[in-house]
C-alpha positions as CSV (number, residue, x, y, z in Angstrom):
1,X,97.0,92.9,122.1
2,X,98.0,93.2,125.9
3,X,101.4,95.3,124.4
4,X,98.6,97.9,123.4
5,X,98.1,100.2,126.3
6,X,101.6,101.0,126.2
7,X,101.3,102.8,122.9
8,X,100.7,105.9,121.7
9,X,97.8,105.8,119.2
10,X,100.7,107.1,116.8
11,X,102.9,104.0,117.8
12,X,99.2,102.4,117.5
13,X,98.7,103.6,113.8
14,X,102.3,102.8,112.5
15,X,102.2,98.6,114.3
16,X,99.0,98.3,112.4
17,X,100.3,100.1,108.8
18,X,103.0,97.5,109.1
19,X,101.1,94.5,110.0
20,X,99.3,96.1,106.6
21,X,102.0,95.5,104.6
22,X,103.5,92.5,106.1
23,X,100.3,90.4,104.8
24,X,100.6,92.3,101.3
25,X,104.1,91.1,101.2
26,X,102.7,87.6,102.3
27,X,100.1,87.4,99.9
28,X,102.5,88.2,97.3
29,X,105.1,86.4,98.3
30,X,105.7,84.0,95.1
31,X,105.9,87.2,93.4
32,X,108.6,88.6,95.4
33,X,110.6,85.6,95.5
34,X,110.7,85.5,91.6
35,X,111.8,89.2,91.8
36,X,113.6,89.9,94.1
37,X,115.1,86.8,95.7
38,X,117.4,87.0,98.4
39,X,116.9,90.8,98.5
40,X,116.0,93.5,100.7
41,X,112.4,95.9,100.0
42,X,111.0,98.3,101.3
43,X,107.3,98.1,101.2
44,X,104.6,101.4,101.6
45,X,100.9,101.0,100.9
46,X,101.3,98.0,99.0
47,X,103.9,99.3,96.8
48,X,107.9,98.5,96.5
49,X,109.9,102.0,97.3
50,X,112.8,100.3,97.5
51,X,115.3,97.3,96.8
52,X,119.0,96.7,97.7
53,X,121.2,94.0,98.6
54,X,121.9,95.8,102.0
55,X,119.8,96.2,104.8
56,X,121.1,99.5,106.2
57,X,122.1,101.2,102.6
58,X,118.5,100.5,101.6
59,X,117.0,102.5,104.8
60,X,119.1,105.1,104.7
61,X,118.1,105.6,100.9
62,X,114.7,105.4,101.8
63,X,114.2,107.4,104.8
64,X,116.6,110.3,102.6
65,X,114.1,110.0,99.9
66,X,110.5,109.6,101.9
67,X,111.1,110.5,106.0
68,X,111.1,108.8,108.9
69,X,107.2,109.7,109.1
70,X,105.6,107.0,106.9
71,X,105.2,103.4,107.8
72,X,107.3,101.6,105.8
73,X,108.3,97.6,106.2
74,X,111.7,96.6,105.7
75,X,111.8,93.0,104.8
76,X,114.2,90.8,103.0
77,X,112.9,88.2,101.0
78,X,113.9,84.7,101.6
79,X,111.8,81.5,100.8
80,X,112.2,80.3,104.5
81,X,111.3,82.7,107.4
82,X,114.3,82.8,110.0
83,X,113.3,81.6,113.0
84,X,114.8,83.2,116.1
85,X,115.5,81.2,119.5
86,X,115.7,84.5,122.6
87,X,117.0,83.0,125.9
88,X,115.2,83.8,128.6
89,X,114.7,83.0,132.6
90,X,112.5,81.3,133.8
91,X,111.1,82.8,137.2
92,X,109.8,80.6,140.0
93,X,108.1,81.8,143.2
94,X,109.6,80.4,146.0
């Protein structure tokens, strides 16, 4: 990952705890759906800490009950994945 260098290995640890639990919550994504459909979890070492139906309410609950020290994913569970389109420039040597 060319992103890497720029790290600390703390930054390091947390991007790979949360790639961690982004395939858990892949891998158990049927399950999720059936539970907790168009809701928002909060996922630490392969366990649900948290469920709302707001984004921000549900991280301010969890970081008042856990820290902001711990790895946790914030995800909200939809069937489809939202793609996102970023505008960007395109740069050409002249």
């Amino acid at each position: 990952m060319a992103i890497k260098k720029y790290l600390t290995e703390r930054q390091q640890m947390f991007a790979k705890a949360i790639r961690k639990e982004l395939r858990f919550y892949e891998a158990h994504k049927a399950e999720f759906l059936k539970k907790y459909r168009n809701k928002h979890v909060a996922i630490h070492d392969g366990k649900v800490i948290g469920v709302g139906d707001d984004s921000a309410e549900l991280m301010d609950e969890v970081w008042a009950e856990y820290g902001y020290d711990l790895p946790i994913l914030f995800h909200r569970v939809v069937e489809r994945e939202p793609h996102y389109r970023v505008p960007h420039a395109i740069l050409v040597k002249v």
